[in-house]
C-alpha positions, 0 to 999 in steps of 0.5 A: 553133092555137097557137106555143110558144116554148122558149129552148134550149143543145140541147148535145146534145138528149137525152130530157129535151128531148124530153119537154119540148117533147112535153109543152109542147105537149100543155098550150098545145094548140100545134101549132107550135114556135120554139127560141132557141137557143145557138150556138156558146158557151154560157151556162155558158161554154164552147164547144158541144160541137158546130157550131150547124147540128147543134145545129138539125138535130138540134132540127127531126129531133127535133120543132121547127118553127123555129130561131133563133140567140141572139146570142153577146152574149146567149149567154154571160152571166148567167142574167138577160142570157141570159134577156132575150136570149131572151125578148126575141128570141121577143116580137120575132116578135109570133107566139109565144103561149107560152113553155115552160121546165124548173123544179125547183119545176114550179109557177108560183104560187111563182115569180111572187112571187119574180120580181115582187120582183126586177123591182119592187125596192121600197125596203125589199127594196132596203135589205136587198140592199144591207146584205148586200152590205156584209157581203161576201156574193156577189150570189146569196147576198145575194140569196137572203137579203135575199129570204128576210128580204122575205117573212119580215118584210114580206110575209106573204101568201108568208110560206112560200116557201122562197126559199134552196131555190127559188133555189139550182135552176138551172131555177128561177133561170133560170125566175124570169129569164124570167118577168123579162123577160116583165114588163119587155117588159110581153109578151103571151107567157104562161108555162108550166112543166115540172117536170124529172125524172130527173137534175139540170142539173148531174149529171155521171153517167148514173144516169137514162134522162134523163140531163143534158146535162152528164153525156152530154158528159161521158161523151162527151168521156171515152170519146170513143165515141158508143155509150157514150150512145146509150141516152141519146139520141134516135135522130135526134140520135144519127144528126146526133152520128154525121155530125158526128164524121164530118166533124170527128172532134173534139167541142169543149170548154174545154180545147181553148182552154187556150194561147189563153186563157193566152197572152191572160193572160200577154201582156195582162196586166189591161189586157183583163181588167178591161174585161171583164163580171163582172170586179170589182176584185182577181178580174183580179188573181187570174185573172192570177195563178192562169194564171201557175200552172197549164198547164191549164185545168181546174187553172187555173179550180178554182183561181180558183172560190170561193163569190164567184165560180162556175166558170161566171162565171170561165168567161164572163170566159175566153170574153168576153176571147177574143172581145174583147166588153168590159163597154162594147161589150156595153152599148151592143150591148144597146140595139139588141137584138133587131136580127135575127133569125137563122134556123138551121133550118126544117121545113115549118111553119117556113116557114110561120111565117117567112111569118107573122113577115115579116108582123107584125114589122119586124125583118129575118129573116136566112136567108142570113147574107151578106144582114146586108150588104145591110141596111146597118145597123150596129148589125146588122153589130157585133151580128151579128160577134161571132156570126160570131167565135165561129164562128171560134173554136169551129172553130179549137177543133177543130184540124181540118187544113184551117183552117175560117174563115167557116163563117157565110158557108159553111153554109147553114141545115138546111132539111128539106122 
């Protein structure tokens, strides 16, 4: 029997993911699931709104055989970053047979064109990317453009592909990065994908049985009562939600780092931020200048947004310069991934295929996060910090009465038998 592979925010795991993962396998006939999933900061920029051993125990009650971390590295970055970081992770197991991801578009056929472009980069595609840039166009914009132009003018086989719909979908921009990594690592892992349905990626309201991630953390967060979403969300994570604001009361969310980013911004001035991915000449300037405005996060980050620059990249910047992760770190960090993988949580076929993994694969599996030091390697204990630092700071996030400091060491993986 099959492996599907699914890389996974989880941030909450409501009912669109389940009939995701219910769906995929149904179509890879796979009987076993691995999730990659986000820890405690996510790809948007943000903190989770709940600790990551919830996030996995929920994913295993829910359906999933086996949970491992994305490193925080990889975790909160751009859609390319984060899908290379995942993608790379599940081909370093040498078991998973599928990897199954949402799309708005749901067909393959018109999203390997656009992938194999951007990989390929041929000089003509290279040549049109590069005049709309000079034009003062953002990354995307200009890309989507120059895309557009492409197969307009220069290949006439996808002559119809419309490129600005098809890349201006969260799903099928990340779709396309992930069928870019699996070129790139030149892996045996086949495709599939699913057409979304119900609510967007980026709906803020409940108006679907399947509501996004994004509008049931938001009602959330809003009414602070769990029984508004309950109708959302599978019984089993509404049952881990309830142990979690159980035992910490507090969910979490960018807010609650509004003194820190903004004493960092205050007293550091550029000096960090210009070291920091995705900072480009004159936006330190204008972060810096914006904090010295506004007292609260979300008036501070709107005020920073514009078409060049999106929330969810200003909000990757705020995270990076808190967990001091700099441009040049990252870099070389990149070079040695994947270094380890880390498990969060297992079922019984979970264990079977952690079996199955220490067989074909060279890479060390890290079940008791302690075990890093016995590794003696330093790529491992650099790369594997930042994922014990972002811990740290997303507890701190909660301003709970006792301080919670290396939970890492604390917590052991959910382990259902």
């Amino acid at each position: 029997m099959s492996t599907i592979g699914i890389i996974a925010e989880y941030n909450p795991f409501h009912l669109g993911h389940k009939y995701h993962l219910k769906l995929s396998k149904k179509i890879t006939n796979s009987r076993y699931s691995i999730a990659v999933i986000s820890g405690s900061f996510v790809q948007r920029g943000e903190p989770s709104l709940i600790d990551k051993w919830t996030k996995a125990r929920m994913a295993i009650d829910n359906g999933i055989d086996l949970v491992i971390e994305l490193p925080f590295i990889f975790s909160v970055q751009s859609a390319e970053l984060f899908a290379y970081g995942g993608i790379s992770l599940l081909n370093s197991l040498k078991i998973v047979d599928y990897v199954s991801f949402g799309s708005e578009i749901g067909e393959l056929k018109d999203l390997y064109p656009i992938a194999h472009i951007l990989v390929e980069e041929p000089p003509i595609y290279n040549q049109l990317l590069k005049k709309h840039l000079q034009r003062g166009e953002s990354f995307p914009v200009a890309r989507s453009r120059a895309l557009e132009e492409y197969f307009t003018k220069y290949n006439k086989n996808h002559y119809n592909l419309d490129i600005n719909k098809i890349i201006k979908s969260p799903n099928n921009i990340l779709a396309i990065e992930y069928l870019k990594a699996l070129k790139k690592l030149n892996s045996n892992i086949k495709p599939v994908t699913i057409k979304r349905f119900g609510s967007q990626y980026n709906d803020v309201e409940l108006n679907n049985k399947i509501a996004s991630a994004t509008a049931i953390r938001k009602k959330i967060l809003e009414e602070n009562e769990l029984s508004s979403v309950k109708d959302y969300l599978p019984q089993e994570t509404y049952d881990n939600l309830e142990s979690y604001i159980n035992q910490y009361h507090f969910f979490n969310s960018l807010d609650n780092y509004n003194q820190i980013i903004h004493y960092l911004l205050r007293i550091e001035g550029n000096e960090k931020l210009s070291r920091i991915m995705d900072v480009e000449a004159g936006l330190d300037n204008r972060i810096v200048e914006k904090s010295g405005e506004f007292n609260d996060i979300e008036s501070f980050v709107s005020s920073i947004v514009t078409k060049r620059y999106p929330r969810s990249r200003i909000q990757r910047i705020l995270v990076h310069l808190m967990m001091n992760l700099y441009k040049e770190n990252f870099i070389d960090l990149y070079l040695h991934h994947p270094a380890y993988i880390r498990v969060l949580g297992s079922n019984k076929k979970g264990f079977y295929l952690i079996n199955k993994i220490k067989k074909k694969t060279d890479i060390p599996i890290i079940i008791k996060f302690s075990d890093h030091h016995n590794l003696k390697n330093p790529n491992i204990d650099r790369i594997i910090s930042f994922d014990k630092k972002s811990t740290d700071l997303f507890f701190l996030g909660l301003n709970t009465r006792k301080p919670l400091t290396n939970m890492d060491y604390y917590t052991s993986p959910y382990m259902k038998k």
